[in-house]
N, C-alpha and C positions, 0 to 999 in steps of 0.2 A: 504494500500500500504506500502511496507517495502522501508522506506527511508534510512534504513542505511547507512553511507558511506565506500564503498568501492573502490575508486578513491585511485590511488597513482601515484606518481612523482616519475620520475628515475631522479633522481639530477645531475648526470653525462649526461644525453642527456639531460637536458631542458638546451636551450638557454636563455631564459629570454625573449621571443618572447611578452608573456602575452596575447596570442590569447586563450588559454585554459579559463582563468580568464575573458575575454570578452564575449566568447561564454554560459557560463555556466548559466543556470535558474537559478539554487538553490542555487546561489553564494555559493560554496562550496569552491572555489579556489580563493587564492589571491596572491598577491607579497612578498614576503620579501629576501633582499640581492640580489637583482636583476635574480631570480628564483618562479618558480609557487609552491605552497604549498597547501596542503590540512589544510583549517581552518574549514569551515562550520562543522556543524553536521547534514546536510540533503542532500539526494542524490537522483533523481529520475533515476539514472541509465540508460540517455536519451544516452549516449554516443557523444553528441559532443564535447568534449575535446576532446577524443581521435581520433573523426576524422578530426578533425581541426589543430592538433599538427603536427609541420613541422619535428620534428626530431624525432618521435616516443618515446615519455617521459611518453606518459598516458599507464595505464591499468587502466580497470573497470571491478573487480573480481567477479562482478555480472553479466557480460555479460560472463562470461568463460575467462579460460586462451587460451594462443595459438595464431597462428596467425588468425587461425578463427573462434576468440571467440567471440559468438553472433550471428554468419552468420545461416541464416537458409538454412536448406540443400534442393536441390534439385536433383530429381531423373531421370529424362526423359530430360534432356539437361545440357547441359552444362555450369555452371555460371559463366558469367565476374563478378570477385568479382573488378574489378579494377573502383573506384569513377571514376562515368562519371558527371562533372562541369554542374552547371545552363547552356544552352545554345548547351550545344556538343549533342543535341538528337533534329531529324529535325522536328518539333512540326507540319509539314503538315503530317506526319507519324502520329503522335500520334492522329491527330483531327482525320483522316482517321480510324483509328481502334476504335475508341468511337463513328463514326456516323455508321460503319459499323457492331459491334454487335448488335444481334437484340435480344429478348425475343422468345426461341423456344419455341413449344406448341404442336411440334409431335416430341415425342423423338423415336429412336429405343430401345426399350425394351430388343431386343433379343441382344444388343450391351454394354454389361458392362464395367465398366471403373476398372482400375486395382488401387489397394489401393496403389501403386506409383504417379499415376498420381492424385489422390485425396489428396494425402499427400503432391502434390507439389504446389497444389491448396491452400492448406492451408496453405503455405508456403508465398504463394504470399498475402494470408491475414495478413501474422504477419506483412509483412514491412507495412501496412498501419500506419497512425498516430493514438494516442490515448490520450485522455486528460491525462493533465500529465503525459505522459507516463505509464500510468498504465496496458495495456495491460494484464487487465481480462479480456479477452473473453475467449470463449471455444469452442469449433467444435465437433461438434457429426456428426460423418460420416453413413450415412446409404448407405453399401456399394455394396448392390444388390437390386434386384427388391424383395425378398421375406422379407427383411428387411421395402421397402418404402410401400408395400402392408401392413402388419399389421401397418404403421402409416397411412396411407389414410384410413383402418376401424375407428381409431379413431377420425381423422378427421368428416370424415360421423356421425359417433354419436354425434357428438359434433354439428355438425349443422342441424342435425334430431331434436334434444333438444331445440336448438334455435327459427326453424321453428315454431315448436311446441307451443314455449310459447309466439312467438307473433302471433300465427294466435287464440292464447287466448285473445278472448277481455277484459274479465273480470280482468284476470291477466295481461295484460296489463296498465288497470284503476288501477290497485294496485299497481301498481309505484309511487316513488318520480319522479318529475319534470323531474329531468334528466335522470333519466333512463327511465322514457316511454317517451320523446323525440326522445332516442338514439332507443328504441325497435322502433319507430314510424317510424324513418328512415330507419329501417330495411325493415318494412313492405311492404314500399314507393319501396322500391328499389333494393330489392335483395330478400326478401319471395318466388314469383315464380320462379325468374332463376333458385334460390338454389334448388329447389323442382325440377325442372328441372334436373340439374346439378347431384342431388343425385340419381335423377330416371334414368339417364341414366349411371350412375355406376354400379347399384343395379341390373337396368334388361337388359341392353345391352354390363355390361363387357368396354364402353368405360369412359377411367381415365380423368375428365375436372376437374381433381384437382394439378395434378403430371403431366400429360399429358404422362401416360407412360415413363416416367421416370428411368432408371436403379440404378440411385443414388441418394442424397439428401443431402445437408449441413444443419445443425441448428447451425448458431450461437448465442453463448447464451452470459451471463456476472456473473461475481461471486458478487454476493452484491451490491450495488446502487453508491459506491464511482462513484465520477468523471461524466461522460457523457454517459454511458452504450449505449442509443439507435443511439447516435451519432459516438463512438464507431466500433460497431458493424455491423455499415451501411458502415463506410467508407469502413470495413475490406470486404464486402460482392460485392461493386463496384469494388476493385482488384480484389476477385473472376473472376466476372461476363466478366472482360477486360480480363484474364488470359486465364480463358476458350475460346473465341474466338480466339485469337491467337496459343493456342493449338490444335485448331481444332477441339472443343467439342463448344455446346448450352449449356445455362444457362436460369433459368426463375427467376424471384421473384415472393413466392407462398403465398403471403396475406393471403389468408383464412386459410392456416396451424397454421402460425404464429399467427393470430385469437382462430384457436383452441387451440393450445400451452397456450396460455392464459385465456382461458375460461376454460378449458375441462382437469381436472389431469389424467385421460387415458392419455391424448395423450402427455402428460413428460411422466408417468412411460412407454409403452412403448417402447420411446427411450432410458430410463435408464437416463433422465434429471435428476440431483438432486434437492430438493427444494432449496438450496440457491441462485439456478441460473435461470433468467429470460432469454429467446429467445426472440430476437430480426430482427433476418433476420432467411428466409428460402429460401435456391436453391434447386430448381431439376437441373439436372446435367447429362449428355449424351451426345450419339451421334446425330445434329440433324439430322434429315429426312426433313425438308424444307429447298430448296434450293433457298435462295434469290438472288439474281442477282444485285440489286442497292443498296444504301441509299435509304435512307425514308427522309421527310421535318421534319420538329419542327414546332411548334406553337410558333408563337412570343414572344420572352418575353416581361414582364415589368419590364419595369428600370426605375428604382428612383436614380436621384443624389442629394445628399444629400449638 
């Protein structure tokens, strides 16, 4: 992560407030002469000084210049860039749109999503949080059905190969501890769906992996600093809210992200580099299931501590 400091004080608008120097992680800022200064030699570029500051005295020349610098752009509406306070957004709205997204699993295929509306998608992924701010993720947009069909072949190979080597007894017994546990589990639990699941790709043309699908996000991470799969997810739950509210289905597609992992087909043909691990995977479209209610939760557990 590049900490460089790039924070400055307009000396002439800072009031001597010392909200900048409060808010700041990386103590980068402090007081001297009743005025905020840059002292630190570390900066995560988080930008709260500057959105904390009452008299507009910050810049951070690593978020851009301008008045909107750092703002990610949006294409298909129109964005109130104006700070809406803790409190000013009516939180029965917002439960309402997080019990009311659901995981689509028929998408229309013949209904593509236009590379604005995926880029605005991706948009709504950068404002998530990210450990220290480091905001290495990366988005690899698969932005038709002819792009998600040669990753769903490699998908399928990837867990043809799998099948394979645990419906091998022998190679199975030639495991350490944990990996024929992990293959064990496999066996227990997913060998025939999957054979299932593969067979009905292979010879009936029906996708129970994309679920027909016209697009697909892979979120990845550049190198291991900070929190990558924590990261990554959070960035993939904006997703998944955005899409709803847009008027497109979202899935999280596990056994890609499986393969993405196991299986180097299926980085190279998304064009993944190797320094970057995937973390989340959506399909992405219009759905074709028309729910009508909420769904219930399973109870949680709570522990107070």
């Amino acid at each position: 992560m590049d900490t460089a400091v790039t924070t400055a004080i307009d000396q002439e608008k800072c009031i001597g407030c010392g909200l900048c120097v409060q808010t700041c992680p990386a103590r980068t800022l402090s007081m001297n002469d009743d005025k905020a200064v840059v002292s630190g030699e570390r900066c995560i570029a988080c930008g709260h000084c500057l959105a904390v500051c009452p008299s507009d005295a910050v810049s951070v020349t690593a978020l851009g210049q301008g008045p909107d610098a750092g703002q990610v752009p949006m294409n298909s509406f129109r964005f109130d860039r104006s700070y809406l306070k803790p409190g000013d957004f009516d939180p029965a709205q917002l439960a309402r749109l997080m019990a009311s997204r659901r995981s689509c699993r028929v998408f229309d295929e013949n209904q593509p999503l236009s590379r604005e509306i995926l880029e605005d998608l991706v948009s709504f992924a950068r404002m998530a949080p990210s450990a220290s701010n480091n905001q290495l993720w990366t988005f690899t947009l698969l932005a038709d059905r002819k792009a998600v069909l040669a990753f769903l072949e490699e998908v399928c190979v990837a867990f043809e190969a799998i099948n394979a080597f645990a419906a091998d007894e022998a190679f199975v017994n030639s495991l350490d501890p944990a990996s024929k546990r992990d293959m064990q589990y496999w066996r227990d639990n997913y060998l025939e769906s999957m054979a299932v699941r593969l067979g009905q790709w292979r010879n009936e043309g029906w996708d129970r992996f994309f679920y027909h699908a016209p697009a697909v996000m892979v979120i990845g991470y550049k190198g291991e600093e900070g929190m990558p799969a924590a990261d990554c997810n959070l960035a993939a739950q904006n997703v998944m809210l955005a899409a709803h509210a847009m008027g497109l289905g979202s899935c999280y597609i596990g056994f890609a992200l499986n393969a993405l992992k196991r299986h180097p087909g299926a980085k190279q043909v998304i064009n993944m580099p190797d320094g970057e691990t995937a973390h989340a995977v959506l399909a992405l479209g219009r759905c074709k299931e028309k729910f009508q209610r909420q769904a219930g939760r399973l109870p949680a557990e709570i522990r107070w501590a």
